[in-house]
N, C-alpha and C positions, 0 to 999 in steps of 0.2 A: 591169876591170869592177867596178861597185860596186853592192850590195844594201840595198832600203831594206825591210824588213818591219812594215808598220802591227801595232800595240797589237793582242795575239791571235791572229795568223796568218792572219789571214781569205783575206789577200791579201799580194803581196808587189809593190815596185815595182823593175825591171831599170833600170838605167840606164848604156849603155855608147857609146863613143866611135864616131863609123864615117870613111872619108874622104870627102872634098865631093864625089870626083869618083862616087860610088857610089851619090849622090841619099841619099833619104829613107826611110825602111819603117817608118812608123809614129807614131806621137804626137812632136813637133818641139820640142826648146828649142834652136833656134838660135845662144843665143849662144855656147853652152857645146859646139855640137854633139854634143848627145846625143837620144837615142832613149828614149821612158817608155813601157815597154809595163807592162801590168796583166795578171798570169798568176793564176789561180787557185788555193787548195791544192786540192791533190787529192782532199780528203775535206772537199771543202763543198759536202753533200749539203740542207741544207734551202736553202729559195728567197731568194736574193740577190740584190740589182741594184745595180753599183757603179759608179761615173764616178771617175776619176783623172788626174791629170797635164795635159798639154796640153788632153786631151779635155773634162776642166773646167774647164778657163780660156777653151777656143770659146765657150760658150754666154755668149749674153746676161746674164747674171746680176750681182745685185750682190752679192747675198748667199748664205748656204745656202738660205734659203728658197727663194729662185727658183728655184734647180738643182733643188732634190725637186719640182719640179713636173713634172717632165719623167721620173718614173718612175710606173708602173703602180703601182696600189691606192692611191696617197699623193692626199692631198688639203692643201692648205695654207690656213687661212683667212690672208686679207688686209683689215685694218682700212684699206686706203687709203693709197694713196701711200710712200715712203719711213717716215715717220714712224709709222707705223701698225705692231699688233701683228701677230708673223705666229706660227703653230701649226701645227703636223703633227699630222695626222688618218691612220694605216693601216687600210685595209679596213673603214672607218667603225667601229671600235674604240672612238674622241675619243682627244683628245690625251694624257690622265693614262697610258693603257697603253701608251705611245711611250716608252720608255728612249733617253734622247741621252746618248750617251759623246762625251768629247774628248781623245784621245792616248788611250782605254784604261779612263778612269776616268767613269763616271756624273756628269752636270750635275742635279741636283735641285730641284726648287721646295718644299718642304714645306709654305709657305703655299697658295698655289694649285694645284700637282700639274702645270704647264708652264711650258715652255723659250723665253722668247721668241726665234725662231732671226733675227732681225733684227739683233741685235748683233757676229751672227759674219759675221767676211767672208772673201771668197774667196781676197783676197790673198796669205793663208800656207796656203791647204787643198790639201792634195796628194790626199785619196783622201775621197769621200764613200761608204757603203754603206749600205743600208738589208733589211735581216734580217726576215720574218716569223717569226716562230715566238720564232727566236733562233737564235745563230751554231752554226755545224757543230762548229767546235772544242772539244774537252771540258776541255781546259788554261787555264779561265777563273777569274776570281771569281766568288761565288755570285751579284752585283747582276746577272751577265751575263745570268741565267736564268731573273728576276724579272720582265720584260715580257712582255707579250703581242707586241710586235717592240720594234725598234730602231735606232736611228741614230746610226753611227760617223764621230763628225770625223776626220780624223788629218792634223795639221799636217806642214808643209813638217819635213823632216829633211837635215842638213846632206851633199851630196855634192861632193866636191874633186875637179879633174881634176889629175894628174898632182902634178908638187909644189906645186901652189898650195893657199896657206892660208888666204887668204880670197875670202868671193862680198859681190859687193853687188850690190843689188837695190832701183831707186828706181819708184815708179809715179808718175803725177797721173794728175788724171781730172777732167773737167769734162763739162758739157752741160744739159740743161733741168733746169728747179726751180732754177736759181742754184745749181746742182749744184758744190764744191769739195772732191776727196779726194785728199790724198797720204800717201803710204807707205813706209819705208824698211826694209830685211830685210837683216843683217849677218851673216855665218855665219865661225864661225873656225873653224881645226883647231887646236889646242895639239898633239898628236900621232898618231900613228897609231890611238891609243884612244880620246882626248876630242877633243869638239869641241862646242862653242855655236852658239847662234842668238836674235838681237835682233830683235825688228819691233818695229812703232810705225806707229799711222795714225791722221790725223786726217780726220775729215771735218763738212761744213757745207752745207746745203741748206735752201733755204724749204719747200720742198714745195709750192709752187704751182702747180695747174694748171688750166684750165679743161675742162669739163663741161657734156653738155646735161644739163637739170632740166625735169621737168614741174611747171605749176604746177597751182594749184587749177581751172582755169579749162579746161583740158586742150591747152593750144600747151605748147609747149616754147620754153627760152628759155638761155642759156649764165650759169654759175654759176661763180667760181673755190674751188678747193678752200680751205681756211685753215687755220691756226692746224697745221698739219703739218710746221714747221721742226724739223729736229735739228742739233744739236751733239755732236758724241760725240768721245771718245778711248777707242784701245784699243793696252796695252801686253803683251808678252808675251816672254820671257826662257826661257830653256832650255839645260840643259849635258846631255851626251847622252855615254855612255861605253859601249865595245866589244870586251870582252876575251877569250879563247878560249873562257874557261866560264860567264860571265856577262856581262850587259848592263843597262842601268840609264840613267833619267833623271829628271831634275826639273825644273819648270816653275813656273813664276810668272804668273800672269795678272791685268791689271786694265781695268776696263772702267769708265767714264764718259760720261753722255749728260742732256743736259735737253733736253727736246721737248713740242712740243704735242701733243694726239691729236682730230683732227681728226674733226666729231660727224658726225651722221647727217643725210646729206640727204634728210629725209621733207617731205614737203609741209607746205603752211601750215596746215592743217585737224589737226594731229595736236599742233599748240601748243608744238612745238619748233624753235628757231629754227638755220637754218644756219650761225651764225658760234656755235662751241663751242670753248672757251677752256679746257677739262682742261687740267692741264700736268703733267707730272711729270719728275721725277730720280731717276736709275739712278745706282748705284755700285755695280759688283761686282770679286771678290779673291777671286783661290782661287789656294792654291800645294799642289801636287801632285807625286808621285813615285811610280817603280814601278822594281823588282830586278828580276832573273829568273835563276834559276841551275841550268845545265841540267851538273850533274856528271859523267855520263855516260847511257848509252843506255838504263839502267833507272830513273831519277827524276831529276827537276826541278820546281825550287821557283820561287814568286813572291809576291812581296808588294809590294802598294799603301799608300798615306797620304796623307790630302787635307785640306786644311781650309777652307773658305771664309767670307767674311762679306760678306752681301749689305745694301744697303740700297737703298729707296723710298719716295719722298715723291710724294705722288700729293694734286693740290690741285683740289677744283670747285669755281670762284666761284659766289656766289648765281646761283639757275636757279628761271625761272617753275614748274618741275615736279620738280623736287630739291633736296634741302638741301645746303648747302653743305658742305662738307670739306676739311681741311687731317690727313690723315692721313698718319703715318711708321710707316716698320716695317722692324727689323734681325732679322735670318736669320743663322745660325753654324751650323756644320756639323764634326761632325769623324769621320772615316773611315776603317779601317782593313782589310784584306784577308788573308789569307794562301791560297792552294794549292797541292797538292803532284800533281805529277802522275806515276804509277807506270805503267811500261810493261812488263807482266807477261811477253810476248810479242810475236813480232812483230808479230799480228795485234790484240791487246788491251790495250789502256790501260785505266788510272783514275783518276779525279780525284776529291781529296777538298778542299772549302774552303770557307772561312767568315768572313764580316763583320762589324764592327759600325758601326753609324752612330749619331750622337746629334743631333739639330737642335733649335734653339731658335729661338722666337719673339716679339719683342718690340714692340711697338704705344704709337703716344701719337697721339691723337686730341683730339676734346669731354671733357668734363667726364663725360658718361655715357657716351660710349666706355672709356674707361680704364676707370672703375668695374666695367661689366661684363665687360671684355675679362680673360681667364683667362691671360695671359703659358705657351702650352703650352711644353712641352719632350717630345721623343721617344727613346726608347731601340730599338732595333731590331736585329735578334742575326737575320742569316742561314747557314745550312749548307747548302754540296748537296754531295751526291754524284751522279756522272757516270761513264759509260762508256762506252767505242767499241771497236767490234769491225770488221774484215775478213773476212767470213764467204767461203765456196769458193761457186765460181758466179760474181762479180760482185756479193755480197750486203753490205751494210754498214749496219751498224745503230749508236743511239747510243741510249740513253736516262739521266736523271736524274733525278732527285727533290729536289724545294729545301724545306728547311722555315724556316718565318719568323716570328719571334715579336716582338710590341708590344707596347711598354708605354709607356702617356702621362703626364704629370705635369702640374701646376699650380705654378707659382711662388707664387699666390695661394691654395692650397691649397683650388682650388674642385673641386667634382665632374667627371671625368676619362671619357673612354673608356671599357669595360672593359680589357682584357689580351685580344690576337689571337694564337694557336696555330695555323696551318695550314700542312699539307703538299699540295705543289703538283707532280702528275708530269710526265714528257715525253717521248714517244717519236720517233725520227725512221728514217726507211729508206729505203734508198737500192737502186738494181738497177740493173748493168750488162749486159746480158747479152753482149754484141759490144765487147769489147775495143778494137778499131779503129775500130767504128762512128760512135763520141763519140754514142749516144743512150744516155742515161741517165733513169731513171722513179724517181721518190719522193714519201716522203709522209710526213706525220707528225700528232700529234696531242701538244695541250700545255691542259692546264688551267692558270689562271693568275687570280690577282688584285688588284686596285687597293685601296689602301688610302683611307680617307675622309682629304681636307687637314686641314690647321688650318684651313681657309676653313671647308669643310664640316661639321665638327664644332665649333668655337669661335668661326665671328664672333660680332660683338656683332648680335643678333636673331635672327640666321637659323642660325645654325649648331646642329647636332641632336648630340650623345654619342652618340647610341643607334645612329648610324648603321650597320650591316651593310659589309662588305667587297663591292665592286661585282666578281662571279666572272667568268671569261669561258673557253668552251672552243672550243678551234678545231682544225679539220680540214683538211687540204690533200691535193690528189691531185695529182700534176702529172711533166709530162718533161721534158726538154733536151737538145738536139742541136749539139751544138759541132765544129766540123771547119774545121782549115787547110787551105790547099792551095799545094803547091810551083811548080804550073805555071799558065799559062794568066791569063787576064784575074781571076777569081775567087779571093784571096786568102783570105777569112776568111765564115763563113757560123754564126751563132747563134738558135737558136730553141729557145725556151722558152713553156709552156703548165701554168698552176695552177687547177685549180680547188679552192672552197674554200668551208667550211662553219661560220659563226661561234656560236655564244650569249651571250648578254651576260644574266645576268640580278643582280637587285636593283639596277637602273639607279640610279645618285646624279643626283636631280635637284630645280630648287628649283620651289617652290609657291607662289604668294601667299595669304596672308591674308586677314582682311577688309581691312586696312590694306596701300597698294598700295605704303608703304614698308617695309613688314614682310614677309618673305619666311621660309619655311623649307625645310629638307632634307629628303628622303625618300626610301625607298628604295623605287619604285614600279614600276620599269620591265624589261620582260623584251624581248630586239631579239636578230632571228632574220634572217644576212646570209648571203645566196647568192650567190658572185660568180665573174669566170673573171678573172684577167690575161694577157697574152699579149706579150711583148716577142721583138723579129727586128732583129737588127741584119748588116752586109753591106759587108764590105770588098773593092773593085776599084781595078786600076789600068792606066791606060792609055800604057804609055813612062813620060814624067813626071808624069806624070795618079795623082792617088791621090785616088778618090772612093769615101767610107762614109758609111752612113746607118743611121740606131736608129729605129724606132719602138714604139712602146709605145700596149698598149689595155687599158681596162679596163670589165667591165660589176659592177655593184652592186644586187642587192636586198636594200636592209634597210631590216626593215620593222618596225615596234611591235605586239607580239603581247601586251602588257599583260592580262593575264585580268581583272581589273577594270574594262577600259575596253569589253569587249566587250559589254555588253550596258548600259551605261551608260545613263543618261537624264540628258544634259548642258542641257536644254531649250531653248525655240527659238532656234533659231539661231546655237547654238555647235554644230562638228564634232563629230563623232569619230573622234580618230585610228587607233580599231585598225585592223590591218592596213597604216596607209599608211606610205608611205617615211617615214626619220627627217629630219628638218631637213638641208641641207646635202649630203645626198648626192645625187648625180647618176647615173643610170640608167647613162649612158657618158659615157666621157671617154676621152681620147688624148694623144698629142703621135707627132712625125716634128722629130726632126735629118737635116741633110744637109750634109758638110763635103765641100768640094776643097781640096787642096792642088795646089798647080805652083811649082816650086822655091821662091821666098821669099814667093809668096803665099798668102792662107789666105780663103777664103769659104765664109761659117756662115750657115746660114738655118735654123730654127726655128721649128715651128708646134704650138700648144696649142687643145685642144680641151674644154671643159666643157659637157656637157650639161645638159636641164634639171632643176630640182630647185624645193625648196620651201623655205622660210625657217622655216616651223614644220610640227608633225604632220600638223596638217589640209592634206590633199592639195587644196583648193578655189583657183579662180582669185585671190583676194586676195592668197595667202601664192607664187603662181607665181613663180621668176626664171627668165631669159629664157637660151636658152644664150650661152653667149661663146666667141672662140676670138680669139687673135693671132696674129699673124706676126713674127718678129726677125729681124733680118740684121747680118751683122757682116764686114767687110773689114779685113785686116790686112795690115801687109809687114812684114820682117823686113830687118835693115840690120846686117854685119858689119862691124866696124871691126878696127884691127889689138890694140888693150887690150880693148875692149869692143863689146857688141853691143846693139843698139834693135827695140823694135818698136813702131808705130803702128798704132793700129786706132782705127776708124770704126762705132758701131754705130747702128741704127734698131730701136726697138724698137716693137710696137703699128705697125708700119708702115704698116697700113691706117683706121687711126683711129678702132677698134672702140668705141664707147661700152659698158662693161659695169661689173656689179659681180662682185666674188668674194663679199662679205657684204653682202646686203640694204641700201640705202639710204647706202651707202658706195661713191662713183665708183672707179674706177680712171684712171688717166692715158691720154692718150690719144698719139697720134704723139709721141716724144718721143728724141732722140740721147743720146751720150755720145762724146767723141774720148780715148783711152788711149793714153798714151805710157808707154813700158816700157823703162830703160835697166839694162842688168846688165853686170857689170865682174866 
């Protein structure tokens, strides 16, 4: 039997051998026949939603992005098509208060404060999880504890059956958009302690698709999408070691992409034309490592180190209604960690740890870009301390306290920031009262907040110094009832229910000017969300029959409670937004998985649901979008050979030919395939 435990404990992945004649129980990699169940710790009491192993490679998806669509409270914007940016939105939060970890260690944007999650693909992802609050575990870094939630990648990790010492792993993938992606995944073992892992994928697509458009005249008429081709490579390296008292890895990652970004299809009356020619180039580099030294049963140490250098060139040729730009900007990053976690008791841990991060910012532009761009650089010095207790009854409590302090610089030695001091608490609880029952009630409460980007504070025109820290405090009340079962048709049965109570105030948001290229920062905004999630998933099996299904719902009211805009006098015929929903979120939303398995067949069918919502403040018919939902299906076999084993899969996604947008004025694709061939040796 071999043990794979993701970065943190959150979750751990089993993966053990069974014989053929004994059928299936549970998540399938056939070639290797093995079995990938996802078990929980035991004390991950704040609210989670995680997808792992087979069960994430079912779903339709191409990337991360797509898969968090498929969990409650997450909202993902979609600039369109493959080539289009995508962002995680929790609990209508916005993206900057979303921490994305990869193996363990935080992805940051300094300049803009998001993770375009489009680059990362599903290929090498063994476990996706998504945290409100933040992770149960108190044996973290302090960056763990800095979001208001969070989303944990954790890459494929090397398992050997028997004496074998190496895995290979080849994908292609083709179907609409002139869709071409291949992939190769090497895993060796040097010995019982080390072992590595190589991927590499390339991928190429035009992004073309067609779309109904209305025009000025009000028929509708079919438009092809443009200028939404990628090209991308993504490399990634890893030696991973496992010794009785310590464990340890380091990774190396690089990513390369040039693409178009495909503009807005608004109508002819708004003087922007459908064929938008943005283009830009991505080069990203981060090489990364983490220890962890568990001595014995009273302390354990860990310590991280990362360093990344990002670049983007991002070019808009002359446009009837914008100036043109030919802008670059390099990002550096360097990272380090340390925690010690003391287990005073059996019931009570501590954890004390601290970070520091440095990023730096570098810009070439116009001739008054440079001049006025202020080259920032950031110093940043985290501490928390954390505790978890086992209290009698069924009681379990964790709380921390993170404190975080900034300091900004100028290369140019222009006027800076002030200096940011703030301490940030968190409490979580948990209640069992029935032992055997598997219902469990908890709740927690976490102030938290966002610091202003480089965008925010130093572009050239719009960015403000004086900006405020955007604070956020949240509540959660919620259950979970989890229970297996030995006998009878009814194998597995999960239900979970949150409800929860957001504040966001000193909103960071931009303002125009008199001039409608000049824009600035402010800190104006106070947003008051009231929401419930509710995910049920349900494992049956009939003989050879193994049929489970997940569904997930979520309802969202956040609304803008701005005290100056309430009594506003914006004059004729501009809104006013108080009290209405905020842009973007939708009253309800959903989705329903439903898988079969029958011995080497697999059929996934997938349905997403977004309701309706608003493009901007103003709740008025202008700004209304329309709800959407799709349908995916996915057909796969599976094919043993005597060295090696294949799988073939057939997907349809948008099967019903939904015309929708996810962002205003940006189509989405409409019926569209992909054929996956999967060979492992």
């Amino acid at each position: 039997m071999a043990f794979l435990f993701p970065a943190g404990g959150a979750s751990a992945s089993f993966r053990f051998t069974y014989p053929d004649s004994l059928g299936v129980y549970g998540n399938i990699d056939d070639t290797l026949n093995q079995v990938v169940i996802t078990a929980r710790n035991t004390h991950e009491i704040a609210p989670v939603q995680s997808l792992s192993g087979e069960k994430l490679q079912k779903l339709s998806t191409f990337s991360v992005s797509d898969a968090l669509r498929y969990f409650s409270g997450v909202q993902i914007k979609d600039y369109g098509g493959i080539g289009g940016l995508k962002t995680i939105n929790v609990r209508s939060m916005g993206s900057q208060h979303v921490g994305v970890f990869y193996d363990g260690v935080q992805i940051t944007n300094a300049q803009n404060g998001t993770v375009d999650l489009g680059r990362f693909s599903m290929d090498n992802m063994e476990v996706l999880s998504v945290y409100n609050g933040q992770k149960s575990a108190v044996f973290q870094s302090a960056k763990d504890f800095s979001s208001a939630s969070a989303l944990y990648m954790v890459s494929r990790r090397p398992v050997f059956e028997d004496a074998k010492n190496n895995n290979w792993v080849f994908r292609g993938k083709t179907g609409s958009f002139d869709l071409g992606n291949v992939s190769a995944l090497w895993e060796h073992r040097y010995n019982e302690h080390v072992s590595s892992s190589v991927n590499a994928e390339f991928l190429s697509t035009s992004g073309k698709y067609k779309f109904r458009y209305s025009k000025d005249g009000g028929y509708d008429t079919t438009e092809v999408r443009r200028n939404g081709d990628v090209t991308s490579f993504r490399g990634e390296a890893a030696v991973f070691g496992k010794h009785e008292k310590f464990d340890w890895f380091g990774k190396v990652y690089f990513y390369e992409s040039e693409r178009g970004y495909p503009g807005a299809a608004v109508k002819k009356d708004y003087g922007i034309s459908l064929l938008n020619e943005d283009r830009q180039h991505d080069r990203n580099f981060f090489a990364q490592s983490s220890f962890t030294y568990s001595g014995n049963d009273f302390y354990s140490l860990k310590f991280q180190a990362k360093y990344s250098k990002d670049y983007m060139n991002y070019i808009m040729p002359p446009h009837s209604t914008v100036q043109p730009a030919n802008n670059k900007y390099w990002q550096d990053e360097i990272y380090f960690s340390a925690a010690g976690l003391l287990n005073l008791t059996d019931f009570w841990s501590v954890n004390i740890s601290g970070d520091y991060q440095w990023n730096r910012l570098d810009a070439k532009g116009s001739d008054m870009f440079d001049a006025n761009f202020s080259f920032p650089r950031r110093h940043t010095v985290l501490a928390a301390a954390a505790t978890s207790a086992r209290l009698p009854f069924g009681l379990s409590a964790q709380a921390s306290l993170l404190y975080t302090f900034v300091h900004d610089e100028s290369a140019k030695d222009m006027e800076v920031a002030p200096d940011k001091s703030i301490f940030t608490p968190s409490l979580i609880l948990s209640y069992r009262p029935w032992k055997k029952l598997g219902l469990e009630f908890r709740a927690f409460y976490k102030n938290i907040f966002r610091m202003p980007t480089f965008n925010d504070l130093y572009y050239v025109q719009i960015g403000n110094r004086l900006l405020r820290p955007e604070y956020a405090v949240q509540y959660d009340v919620g259950a979970v009832y989890r229970k297996s079962f030995q006998k009878g048709v009814l194998e597995s049965l999960d239900l979970s229910v949150d409800g929860y109570f957001n504040q966001v105030k000193d909103k960071i948001i931009a303002t125009p000017t008199s001039n409608q290229l000049v824009w600035t920062m402010l800190n104006l905004g106070y947003v008051e969300i009231l929401g419930t999630d509710v995910t049920a998933s349900i494992g049956l099996r009939f003989g050879e029959f193994l049929l489970s299904g997940r569904l997930s719902y979520t309802y969202q009211n956040a609304v803008d409670l701005t005290e100056n805009k309430k009594d506003e006098d914006l004059g004729e015929g501009v809104v006013n937004v108080y009290g209405d929903q905020i842009p973007y979120i939708p009253w309800h939303s959903g989705s329903v998985t439903m898988n079969c398995v029958f011995r080497n067949w697999d059929l996934n069918y997938s349905f997403i649901y977004t309701g309706e919502r608003y493009m901007l403040g103003g709740n008025i018919p202008v700004n209304y979008i329309l709800p959407w939902y799709t349908s995916d299906i996915a057909v796969s076999r599976k094919f043993t050979f005597s060295k090696f084993g294949m799988k073939a899969s057939l997907e349809v996604n948008n099967l019903f030919n939904q015309q929708y947008e996810v962002v205003k004025w940006y189509p989405m694709p409409g019926t569209n395939f992909k054929i996956v061939l999967i060979f492992e040796i």
